[in-house]
PDB file of N, CA, C and O in Angstrom:
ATOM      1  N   UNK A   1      -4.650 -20.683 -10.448  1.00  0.00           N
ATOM      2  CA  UNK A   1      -5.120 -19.313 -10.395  1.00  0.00           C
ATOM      3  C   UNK A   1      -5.278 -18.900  -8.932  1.00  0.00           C
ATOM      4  O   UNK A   1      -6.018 -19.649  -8.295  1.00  0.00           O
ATOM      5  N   UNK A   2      -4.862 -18.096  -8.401  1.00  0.00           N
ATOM      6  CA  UNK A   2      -5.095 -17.433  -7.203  1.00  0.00           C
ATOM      7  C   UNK A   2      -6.136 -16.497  -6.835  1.00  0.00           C
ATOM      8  O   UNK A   2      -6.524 -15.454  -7.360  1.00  0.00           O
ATOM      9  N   UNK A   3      -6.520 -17.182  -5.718  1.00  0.00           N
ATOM     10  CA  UNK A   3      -7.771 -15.825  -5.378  1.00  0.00           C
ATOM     11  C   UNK A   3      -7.360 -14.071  -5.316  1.00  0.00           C
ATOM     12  O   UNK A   3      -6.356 -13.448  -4.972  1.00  0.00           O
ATOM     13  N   UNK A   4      -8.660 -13.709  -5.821  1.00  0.00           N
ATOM     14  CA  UNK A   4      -8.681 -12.412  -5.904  1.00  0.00           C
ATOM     15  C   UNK A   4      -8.473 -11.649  -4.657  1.00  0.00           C
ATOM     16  O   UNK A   4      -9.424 -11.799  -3.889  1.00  0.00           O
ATOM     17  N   UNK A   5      -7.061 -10.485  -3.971  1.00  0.00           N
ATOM     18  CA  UNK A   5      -7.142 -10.530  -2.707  1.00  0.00           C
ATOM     19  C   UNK A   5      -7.963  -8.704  -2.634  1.00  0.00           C
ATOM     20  O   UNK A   5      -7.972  -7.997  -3.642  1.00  0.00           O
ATOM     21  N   UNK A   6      -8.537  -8.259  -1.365  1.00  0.00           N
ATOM     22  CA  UNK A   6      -9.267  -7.178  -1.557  1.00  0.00           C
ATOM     23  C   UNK A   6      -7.357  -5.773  -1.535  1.00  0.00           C
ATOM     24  O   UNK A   6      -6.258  -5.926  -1.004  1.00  0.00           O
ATOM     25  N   UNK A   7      -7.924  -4.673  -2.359  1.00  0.00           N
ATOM     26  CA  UNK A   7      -6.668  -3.961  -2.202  1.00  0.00           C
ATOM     27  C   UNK A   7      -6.133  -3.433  -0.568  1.00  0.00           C
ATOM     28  O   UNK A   7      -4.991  -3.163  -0.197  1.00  0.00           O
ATOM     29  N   UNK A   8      -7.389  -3.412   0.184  1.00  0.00           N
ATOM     30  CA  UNK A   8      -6.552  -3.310   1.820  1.00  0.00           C
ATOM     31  C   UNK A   8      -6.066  -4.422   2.081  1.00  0.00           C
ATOM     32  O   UNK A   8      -4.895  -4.347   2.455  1.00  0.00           O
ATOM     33  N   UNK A   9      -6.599  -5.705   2.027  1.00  0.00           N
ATOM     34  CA  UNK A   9      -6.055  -6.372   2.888  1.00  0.00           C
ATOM     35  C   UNK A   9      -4.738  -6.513   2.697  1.00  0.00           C
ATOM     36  O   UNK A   9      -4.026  -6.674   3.689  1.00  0.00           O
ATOM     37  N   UNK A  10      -3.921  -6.468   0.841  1.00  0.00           N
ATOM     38  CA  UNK A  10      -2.618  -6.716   0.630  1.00  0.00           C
ATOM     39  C   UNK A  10      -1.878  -5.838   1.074  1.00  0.00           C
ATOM     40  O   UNK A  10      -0.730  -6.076   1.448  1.00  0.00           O
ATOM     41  N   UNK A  11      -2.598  -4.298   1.112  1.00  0.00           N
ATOM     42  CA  UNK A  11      -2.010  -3.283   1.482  1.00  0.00           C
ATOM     43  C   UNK A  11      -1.121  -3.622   3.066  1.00  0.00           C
ATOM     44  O   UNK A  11       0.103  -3.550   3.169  1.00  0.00           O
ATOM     45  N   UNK A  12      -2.115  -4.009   4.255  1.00  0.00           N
ATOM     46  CA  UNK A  12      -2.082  -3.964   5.631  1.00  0.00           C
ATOM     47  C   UNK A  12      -0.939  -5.373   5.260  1.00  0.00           C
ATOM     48  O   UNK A  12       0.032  -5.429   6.015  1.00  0.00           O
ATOM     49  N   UNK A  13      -0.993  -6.049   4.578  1.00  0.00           N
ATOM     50  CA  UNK A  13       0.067  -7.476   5.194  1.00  0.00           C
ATOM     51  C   UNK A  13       1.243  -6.684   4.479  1.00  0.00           C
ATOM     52  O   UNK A  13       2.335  -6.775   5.040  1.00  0.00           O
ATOM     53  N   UNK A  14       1.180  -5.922   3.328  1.00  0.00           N
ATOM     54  CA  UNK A  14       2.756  -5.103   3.080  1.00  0.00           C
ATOM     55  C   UNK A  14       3.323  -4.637   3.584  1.00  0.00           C
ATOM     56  O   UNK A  14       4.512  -4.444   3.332  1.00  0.00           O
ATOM     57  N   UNK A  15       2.535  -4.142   4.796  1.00  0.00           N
ATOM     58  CA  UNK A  15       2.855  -2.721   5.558  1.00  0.00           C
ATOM     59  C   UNK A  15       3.642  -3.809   6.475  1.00  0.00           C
ATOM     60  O   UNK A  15       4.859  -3.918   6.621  1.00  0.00           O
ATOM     61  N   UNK A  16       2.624  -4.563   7.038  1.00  0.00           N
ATOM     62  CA  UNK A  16       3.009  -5.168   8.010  1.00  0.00           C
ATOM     63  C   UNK A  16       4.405  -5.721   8.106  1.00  0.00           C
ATOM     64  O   UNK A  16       5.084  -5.588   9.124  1.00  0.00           O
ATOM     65  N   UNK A  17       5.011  -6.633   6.520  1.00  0.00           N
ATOM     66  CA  UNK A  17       5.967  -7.346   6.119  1.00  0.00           C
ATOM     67  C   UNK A  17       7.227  -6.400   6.217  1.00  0.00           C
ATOM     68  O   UNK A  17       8.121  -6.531   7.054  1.00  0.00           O
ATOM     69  N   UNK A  18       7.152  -5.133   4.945  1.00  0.00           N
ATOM     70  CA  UNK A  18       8.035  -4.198   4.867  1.00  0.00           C
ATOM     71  C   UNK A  18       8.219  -2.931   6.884  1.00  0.00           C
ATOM     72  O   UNK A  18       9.091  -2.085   7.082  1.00  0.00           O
ATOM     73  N   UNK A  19       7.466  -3.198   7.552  1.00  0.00           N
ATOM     74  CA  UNK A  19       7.675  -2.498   8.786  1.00  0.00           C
ATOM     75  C   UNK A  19       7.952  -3.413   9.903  1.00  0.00           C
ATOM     76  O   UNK A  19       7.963  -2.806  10.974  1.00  0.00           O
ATOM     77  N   UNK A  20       8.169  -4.613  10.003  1.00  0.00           N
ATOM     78  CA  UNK A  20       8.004  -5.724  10.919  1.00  0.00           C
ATOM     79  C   UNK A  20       7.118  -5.348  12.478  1.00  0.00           C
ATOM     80  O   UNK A  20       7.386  -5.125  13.659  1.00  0.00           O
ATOM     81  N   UNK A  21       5.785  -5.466  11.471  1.00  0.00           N
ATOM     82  CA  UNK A  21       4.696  -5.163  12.504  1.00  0.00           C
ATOM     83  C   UNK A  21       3.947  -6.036  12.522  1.00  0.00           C
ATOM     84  O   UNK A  21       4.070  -6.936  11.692  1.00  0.00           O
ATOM     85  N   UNK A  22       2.877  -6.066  13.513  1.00  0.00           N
ATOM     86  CA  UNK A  22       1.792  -6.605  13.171  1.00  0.00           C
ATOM     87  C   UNK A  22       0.817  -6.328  11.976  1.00  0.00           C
ATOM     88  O   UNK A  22       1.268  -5.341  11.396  1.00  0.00           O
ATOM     89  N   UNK A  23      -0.399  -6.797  11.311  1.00  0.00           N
ATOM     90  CA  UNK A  23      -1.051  -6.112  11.085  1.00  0.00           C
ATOM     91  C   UNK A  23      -1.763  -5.587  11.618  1.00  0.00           C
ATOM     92  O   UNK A  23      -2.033  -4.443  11.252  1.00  0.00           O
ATOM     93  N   UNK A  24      -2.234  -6.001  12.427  1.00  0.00           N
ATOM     94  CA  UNK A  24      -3.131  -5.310  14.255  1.00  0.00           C
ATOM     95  C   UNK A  24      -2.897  -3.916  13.971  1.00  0.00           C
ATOM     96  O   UNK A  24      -3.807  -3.112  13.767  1.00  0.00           O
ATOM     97  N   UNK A  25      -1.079  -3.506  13.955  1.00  0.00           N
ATOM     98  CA  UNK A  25      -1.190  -2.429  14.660  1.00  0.00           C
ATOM     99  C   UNK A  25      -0.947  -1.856  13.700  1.00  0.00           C
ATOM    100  O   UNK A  25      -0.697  -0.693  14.020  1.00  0.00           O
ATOM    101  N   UNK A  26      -0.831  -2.064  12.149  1.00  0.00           N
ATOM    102  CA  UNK A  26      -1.071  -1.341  10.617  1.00  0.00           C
ATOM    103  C   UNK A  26      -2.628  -1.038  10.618  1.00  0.00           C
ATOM    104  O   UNK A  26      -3.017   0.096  10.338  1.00  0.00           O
ATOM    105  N   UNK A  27      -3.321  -1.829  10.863  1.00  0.00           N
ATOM    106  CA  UNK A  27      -4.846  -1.477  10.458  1.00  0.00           C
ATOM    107  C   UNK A  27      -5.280  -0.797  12.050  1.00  0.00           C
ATOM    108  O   UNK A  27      -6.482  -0.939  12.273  1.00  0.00           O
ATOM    109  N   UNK A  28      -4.835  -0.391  12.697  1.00  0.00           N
ATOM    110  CA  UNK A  28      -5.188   0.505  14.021  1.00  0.00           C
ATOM    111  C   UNK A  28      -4.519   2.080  13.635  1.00  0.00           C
ATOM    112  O   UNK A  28      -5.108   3.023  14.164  1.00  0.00           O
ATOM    113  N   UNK A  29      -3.461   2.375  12.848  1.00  0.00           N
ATOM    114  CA  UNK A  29      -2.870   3.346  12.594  1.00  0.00           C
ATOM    115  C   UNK A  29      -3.231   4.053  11.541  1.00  0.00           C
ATOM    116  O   UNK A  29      -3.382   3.526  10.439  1.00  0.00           O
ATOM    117  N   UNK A  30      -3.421   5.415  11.777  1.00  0.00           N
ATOM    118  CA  UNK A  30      -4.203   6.881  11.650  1.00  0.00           C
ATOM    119  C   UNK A  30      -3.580   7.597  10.159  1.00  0.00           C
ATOM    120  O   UNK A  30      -4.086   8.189   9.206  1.00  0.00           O
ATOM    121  N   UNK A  31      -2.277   7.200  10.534  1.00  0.00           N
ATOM    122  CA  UNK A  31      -1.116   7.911   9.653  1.00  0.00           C
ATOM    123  C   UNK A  31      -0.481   7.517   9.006  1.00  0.00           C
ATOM    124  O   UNK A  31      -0.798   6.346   9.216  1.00  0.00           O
ATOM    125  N   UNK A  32       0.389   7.441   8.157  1.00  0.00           N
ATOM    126  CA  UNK A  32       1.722   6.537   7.922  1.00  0.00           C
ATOM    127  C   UNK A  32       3.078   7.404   8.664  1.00  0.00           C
ATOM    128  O   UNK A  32       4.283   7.192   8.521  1.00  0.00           O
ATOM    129  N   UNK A  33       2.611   8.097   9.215  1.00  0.00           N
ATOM    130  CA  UNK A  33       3.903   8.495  10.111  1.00  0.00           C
ATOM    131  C   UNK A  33       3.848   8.186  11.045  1.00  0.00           C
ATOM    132  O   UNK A  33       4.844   8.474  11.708  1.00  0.00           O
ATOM    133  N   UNK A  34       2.818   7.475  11.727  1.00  0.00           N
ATOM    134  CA  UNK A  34       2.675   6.667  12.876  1.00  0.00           C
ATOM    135  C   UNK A  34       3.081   5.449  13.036  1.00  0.00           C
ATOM    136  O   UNK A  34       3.491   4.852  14.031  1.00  0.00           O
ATOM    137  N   UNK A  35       2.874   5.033  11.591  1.00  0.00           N
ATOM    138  CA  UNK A  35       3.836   3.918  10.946  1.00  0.00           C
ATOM    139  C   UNK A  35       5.421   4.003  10.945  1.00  0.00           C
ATOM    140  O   UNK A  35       6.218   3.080  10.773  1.00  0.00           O
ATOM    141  N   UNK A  36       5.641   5.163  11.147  1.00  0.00           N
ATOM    142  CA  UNK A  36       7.167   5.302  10.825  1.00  0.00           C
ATOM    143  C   UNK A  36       7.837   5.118   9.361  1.00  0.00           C
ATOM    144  O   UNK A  36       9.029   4.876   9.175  1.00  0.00           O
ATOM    145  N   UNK A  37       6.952   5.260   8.459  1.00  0.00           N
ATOM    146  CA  UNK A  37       7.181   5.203   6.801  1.00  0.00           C
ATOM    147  C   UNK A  37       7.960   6.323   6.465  1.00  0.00           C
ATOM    148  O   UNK A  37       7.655   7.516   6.503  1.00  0.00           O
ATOM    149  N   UNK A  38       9.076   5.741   6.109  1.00  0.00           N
ATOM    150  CA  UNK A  38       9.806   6.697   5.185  1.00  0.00           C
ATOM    151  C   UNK A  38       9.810   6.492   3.471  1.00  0.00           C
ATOM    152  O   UNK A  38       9.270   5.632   2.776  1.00  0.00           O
ATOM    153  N   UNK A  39      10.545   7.509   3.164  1.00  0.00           N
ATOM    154  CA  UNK A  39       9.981   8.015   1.990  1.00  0.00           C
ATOM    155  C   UNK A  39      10.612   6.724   1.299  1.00  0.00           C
ATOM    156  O   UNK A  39       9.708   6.382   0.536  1.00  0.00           O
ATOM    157  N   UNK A  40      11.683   5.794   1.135  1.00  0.00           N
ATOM    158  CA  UNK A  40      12.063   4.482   0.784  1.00  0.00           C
ATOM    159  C   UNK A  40      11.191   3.452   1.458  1.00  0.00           C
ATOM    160  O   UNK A  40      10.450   3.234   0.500  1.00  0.00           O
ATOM    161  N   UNK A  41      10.922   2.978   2.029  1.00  0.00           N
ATOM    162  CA  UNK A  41       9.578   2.255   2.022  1.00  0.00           C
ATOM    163  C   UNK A  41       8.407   2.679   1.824  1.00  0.00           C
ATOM    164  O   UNK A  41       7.577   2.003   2.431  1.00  0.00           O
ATOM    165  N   UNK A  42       7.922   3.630   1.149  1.00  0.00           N
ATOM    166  CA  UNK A  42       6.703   3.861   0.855  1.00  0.00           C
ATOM    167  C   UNK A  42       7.212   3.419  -0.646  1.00  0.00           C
ATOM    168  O   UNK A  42       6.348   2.748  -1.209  1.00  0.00           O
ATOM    169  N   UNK A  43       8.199   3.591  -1.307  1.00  0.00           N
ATOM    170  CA  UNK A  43       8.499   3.136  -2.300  1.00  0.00           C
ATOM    171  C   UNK A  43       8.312   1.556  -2.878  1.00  0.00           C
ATOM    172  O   UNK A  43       7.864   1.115  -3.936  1.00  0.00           O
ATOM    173  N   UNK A  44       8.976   0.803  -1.440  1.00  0.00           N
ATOM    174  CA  UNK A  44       9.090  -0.551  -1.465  1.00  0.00           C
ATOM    175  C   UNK A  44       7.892  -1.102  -1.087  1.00  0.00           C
ATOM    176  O   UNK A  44       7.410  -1.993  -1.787  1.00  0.00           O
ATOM    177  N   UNK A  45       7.383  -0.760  -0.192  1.00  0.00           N
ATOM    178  CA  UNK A  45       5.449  -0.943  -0.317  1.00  0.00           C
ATOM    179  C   UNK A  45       4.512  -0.726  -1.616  1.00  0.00           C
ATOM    180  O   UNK A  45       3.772  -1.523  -2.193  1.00  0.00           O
ATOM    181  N   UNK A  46       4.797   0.601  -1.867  1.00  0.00           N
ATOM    182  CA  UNK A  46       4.299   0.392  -3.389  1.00  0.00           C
ATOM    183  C   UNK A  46       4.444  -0.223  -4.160  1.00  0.00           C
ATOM    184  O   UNK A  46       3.536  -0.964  -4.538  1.00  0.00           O
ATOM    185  N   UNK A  47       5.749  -0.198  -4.798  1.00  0.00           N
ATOM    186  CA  UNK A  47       6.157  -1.569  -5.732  1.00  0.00           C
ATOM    187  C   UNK A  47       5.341  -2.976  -5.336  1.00  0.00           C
ATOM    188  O   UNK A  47       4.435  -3.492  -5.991  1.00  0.00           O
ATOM    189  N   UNK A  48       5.975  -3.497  -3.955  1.00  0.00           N
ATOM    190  CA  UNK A  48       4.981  -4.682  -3.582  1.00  0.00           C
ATOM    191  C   UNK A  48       3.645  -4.771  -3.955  1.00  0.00           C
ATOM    192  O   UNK A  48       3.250  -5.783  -4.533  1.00  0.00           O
ATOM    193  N   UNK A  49       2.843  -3.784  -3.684  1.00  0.00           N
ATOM    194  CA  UNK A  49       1.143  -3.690  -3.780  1.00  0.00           C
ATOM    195  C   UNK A  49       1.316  -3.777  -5.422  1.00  0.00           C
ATOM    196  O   UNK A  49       1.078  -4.921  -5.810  1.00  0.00           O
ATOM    197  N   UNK A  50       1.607  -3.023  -6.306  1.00  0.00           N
ATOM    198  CA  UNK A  50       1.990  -3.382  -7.579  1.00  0.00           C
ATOM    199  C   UNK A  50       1.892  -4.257  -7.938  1.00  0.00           C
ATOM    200  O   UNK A  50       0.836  -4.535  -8.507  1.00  0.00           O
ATOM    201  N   UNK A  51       2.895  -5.191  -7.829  1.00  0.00           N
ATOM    202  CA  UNK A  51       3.536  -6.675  -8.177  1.00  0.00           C
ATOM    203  C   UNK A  51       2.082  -7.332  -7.314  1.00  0.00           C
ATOM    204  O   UNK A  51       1.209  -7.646  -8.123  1.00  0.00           O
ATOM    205  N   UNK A  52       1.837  -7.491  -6.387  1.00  0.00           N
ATOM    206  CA  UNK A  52       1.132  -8.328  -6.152  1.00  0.00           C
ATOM    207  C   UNK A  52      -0.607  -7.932  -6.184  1.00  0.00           C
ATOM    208  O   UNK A  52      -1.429  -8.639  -5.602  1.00  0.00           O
ATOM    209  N   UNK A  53      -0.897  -6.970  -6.786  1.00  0.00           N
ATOM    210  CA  UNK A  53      -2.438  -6.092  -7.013  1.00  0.00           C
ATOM    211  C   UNK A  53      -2.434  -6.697  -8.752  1.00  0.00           C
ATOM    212  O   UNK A  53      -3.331  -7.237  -9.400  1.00  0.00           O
ATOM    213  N   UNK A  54      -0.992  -6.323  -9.129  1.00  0.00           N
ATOM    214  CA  UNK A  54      -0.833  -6.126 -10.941  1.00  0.00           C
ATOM    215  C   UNK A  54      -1.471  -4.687 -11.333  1.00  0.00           C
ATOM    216  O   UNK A  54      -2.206  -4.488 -12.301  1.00  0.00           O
ATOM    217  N   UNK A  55      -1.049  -3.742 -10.401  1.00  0.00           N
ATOM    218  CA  UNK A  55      -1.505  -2.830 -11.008  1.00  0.00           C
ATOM    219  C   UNK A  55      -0.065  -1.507 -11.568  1.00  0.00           C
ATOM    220  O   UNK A  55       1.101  -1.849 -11.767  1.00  0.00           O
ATOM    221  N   UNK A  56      -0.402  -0.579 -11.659  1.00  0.00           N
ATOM    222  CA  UNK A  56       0.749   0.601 -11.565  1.00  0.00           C
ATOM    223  C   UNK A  56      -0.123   1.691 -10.665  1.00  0.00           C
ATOM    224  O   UNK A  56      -1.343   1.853 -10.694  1.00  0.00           O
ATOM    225  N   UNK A  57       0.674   2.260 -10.008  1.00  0.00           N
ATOM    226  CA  UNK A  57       0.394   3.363  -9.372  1.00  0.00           C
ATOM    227  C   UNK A  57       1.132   4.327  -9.674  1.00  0.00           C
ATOM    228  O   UNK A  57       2.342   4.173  -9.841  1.00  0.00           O
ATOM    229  N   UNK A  58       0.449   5.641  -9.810  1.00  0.00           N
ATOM    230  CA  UNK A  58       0.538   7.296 -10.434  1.00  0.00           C
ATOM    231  C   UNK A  58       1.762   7.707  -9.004  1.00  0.00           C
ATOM    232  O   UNK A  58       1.310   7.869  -7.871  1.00  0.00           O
ATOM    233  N   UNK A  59       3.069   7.811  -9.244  1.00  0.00           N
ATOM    234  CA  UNK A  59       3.875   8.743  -8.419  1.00  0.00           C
ATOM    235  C   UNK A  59       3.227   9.980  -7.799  1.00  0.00           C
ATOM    236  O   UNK A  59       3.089  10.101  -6.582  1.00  0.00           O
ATOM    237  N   UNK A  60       2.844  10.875  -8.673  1.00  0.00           N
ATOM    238  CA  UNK A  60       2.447  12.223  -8.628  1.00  0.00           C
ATOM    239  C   UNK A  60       1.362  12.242  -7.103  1.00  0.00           C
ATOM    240  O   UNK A  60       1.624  12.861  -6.072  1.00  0.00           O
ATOM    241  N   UNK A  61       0.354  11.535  -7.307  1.00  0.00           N
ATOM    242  CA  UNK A  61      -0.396  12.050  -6.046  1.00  0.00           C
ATOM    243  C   UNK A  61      -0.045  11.177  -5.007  1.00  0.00           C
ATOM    244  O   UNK A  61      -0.687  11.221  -3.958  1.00  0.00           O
ATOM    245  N   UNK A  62       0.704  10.542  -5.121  1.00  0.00           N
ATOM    246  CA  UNK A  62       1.728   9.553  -4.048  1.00  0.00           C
ATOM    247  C   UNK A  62       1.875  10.313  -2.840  1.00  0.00           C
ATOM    248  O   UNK A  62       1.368  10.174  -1.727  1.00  0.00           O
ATOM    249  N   UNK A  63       2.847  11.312  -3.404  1.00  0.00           N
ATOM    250  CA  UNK A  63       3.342  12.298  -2.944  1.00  0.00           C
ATOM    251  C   UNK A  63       2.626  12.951  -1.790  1.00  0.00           C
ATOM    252  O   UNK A  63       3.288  13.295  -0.811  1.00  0.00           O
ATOM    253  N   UNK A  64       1.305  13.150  -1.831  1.00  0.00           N
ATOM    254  CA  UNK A  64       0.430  13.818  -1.163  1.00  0.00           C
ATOM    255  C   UNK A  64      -0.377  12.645   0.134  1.00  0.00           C
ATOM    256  O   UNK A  64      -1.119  12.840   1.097  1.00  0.00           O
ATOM    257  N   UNK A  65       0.083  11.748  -0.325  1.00  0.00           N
ATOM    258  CA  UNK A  65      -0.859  10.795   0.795  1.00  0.00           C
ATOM    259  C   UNK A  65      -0.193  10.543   1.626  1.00  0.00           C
ATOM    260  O   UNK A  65       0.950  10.099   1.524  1.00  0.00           O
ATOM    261  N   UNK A  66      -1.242  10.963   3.368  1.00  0.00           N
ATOM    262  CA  UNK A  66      -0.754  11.489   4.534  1.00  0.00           C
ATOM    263  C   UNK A  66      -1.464   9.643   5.603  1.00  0.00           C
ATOM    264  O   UNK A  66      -1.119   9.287   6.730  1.00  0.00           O
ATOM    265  N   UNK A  67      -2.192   9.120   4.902  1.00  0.00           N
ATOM    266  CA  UNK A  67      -2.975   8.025   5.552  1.00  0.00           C
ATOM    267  C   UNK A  67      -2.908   7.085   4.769  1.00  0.00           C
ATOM    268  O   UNK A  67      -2.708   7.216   3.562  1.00  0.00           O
ATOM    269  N   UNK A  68      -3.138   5.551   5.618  1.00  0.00           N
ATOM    270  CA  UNK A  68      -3.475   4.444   4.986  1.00  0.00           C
ATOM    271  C   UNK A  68      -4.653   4.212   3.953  1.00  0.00           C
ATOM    272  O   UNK A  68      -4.627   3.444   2.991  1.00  0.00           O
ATOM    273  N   UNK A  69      -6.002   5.282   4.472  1.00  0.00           N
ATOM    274  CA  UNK A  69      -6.971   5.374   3.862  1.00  0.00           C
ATOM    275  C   UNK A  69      -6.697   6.272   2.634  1.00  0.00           C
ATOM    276  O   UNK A  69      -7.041   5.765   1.567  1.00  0.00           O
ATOM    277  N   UNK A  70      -6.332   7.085   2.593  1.00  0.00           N
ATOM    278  CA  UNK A  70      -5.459   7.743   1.305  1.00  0.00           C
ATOM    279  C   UNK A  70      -4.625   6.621   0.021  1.00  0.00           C
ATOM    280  O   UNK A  70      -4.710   6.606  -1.207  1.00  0.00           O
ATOM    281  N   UNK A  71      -3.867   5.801   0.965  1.00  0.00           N
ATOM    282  CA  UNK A  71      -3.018   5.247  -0.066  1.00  0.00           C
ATOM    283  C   UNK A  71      -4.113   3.865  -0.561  1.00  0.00           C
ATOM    284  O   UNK A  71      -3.936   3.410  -1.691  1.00  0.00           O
ATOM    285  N   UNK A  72      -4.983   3.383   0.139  1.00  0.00           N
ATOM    286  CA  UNK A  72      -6.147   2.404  -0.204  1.00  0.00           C
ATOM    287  C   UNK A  72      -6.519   3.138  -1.538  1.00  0.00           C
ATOM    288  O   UNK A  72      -6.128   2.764  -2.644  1.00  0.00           O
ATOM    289  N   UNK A  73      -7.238   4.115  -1.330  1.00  0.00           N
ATOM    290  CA  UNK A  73      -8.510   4.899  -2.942  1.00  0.00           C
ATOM    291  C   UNK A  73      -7.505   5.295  -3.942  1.00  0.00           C
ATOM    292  O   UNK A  73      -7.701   5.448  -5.147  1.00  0.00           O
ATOM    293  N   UNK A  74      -6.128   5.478  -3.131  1.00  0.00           N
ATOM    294  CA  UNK A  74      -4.848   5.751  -4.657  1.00  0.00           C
ATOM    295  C   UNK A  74      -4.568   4.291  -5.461  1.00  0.00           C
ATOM    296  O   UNK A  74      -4.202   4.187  -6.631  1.00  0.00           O
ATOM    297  N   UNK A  75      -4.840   3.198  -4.517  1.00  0.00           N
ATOM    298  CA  UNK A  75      -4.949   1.889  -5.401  1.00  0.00           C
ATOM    299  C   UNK A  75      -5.930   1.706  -6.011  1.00  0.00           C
ATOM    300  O   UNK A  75      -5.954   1.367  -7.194  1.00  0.00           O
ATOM    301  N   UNK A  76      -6.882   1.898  -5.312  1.00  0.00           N
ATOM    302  CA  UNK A  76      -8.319   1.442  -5.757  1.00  0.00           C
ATOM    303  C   UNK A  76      -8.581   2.323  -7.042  1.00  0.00           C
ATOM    304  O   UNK A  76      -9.541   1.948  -7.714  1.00  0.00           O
ATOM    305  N   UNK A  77      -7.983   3.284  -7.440  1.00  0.00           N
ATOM    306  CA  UNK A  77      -8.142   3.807  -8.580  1.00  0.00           C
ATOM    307  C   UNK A  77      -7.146   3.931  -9.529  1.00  0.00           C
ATOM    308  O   UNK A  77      -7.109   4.774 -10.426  1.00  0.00           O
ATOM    309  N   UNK A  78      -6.032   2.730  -9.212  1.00  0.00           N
ATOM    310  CA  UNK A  78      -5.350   2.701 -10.129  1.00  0.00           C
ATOM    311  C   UNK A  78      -5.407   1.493 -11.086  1.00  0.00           C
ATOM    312  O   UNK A  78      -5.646   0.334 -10.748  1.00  0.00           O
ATOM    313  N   UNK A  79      -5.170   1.907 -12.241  1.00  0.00           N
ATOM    314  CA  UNK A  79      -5.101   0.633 -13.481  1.00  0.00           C
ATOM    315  C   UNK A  79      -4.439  -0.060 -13.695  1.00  0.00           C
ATOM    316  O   UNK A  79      -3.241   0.209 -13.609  1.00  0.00           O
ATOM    317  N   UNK A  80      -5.061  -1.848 -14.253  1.00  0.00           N
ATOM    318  CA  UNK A  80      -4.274  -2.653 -14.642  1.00  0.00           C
ATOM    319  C   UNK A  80      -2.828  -2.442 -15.479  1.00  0.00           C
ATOM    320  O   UNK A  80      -2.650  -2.098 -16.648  1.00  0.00           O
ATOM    321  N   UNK A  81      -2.161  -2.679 -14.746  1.00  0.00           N
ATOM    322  CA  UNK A  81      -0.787  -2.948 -15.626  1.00  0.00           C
ATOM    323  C   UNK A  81      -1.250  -3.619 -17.474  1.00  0.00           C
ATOM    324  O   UNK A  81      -2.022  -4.562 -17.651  1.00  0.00           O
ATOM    325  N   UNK A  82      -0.709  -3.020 -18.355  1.00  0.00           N
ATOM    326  CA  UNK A  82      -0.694  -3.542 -19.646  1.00  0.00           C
ATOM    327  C   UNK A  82       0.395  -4.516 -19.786  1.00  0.00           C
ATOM    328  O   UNK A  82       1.604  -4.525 -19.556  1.00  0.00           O
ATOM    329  N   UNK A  83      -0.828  -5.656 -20.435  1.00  0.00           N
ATOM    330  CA  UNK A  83       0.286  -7.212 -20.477  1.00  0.00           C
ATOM    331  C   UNK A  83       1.150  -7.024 -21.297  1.00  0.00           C
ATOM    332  O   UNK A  83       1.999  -7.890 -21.510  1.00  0.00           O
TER     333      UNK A  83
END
């Protein structure tokens, strides 16, 4: 069984993995356009956080999130995947 990981921290090592960054400089950044996130890796980040949260995330207000702190409370309020 694997430990329970918190939803930022998987978030910041996704970012980090899918942008070949640090996380340093994922968890220092304001924006995700500071990140340089395009609209296909925000895709492939999501999915990841998914697969490795087990959750699903809502497309619809996807759309609207301008920050890391944005896309954190869009996980944090999203629901378990049905087994």
């Amino acid at each position: 069984m694997t430990p329970i990981q918190a939803p930022e921290a998987v978030l910041y090592e996704v970012v980090a993995k899918e942008m070949k960054i640090s996380e340093a400089t994922v968890r220092q950044a304001k924006s995700l356009e500071e990140l340089n996130i395009d609209s296909l890796e925000m895709i492939e980040i999501v999915m990841a956080v998914e697969d490795r949260l087990g959750i699903v995330i809502d497309d619809r207000p996807l759309r609207d999130v301008r920050s890391l702190a944005e896309l954190i409370a869009l996980i944090e309020q999203s629901p378990k995947k049905a087994v």
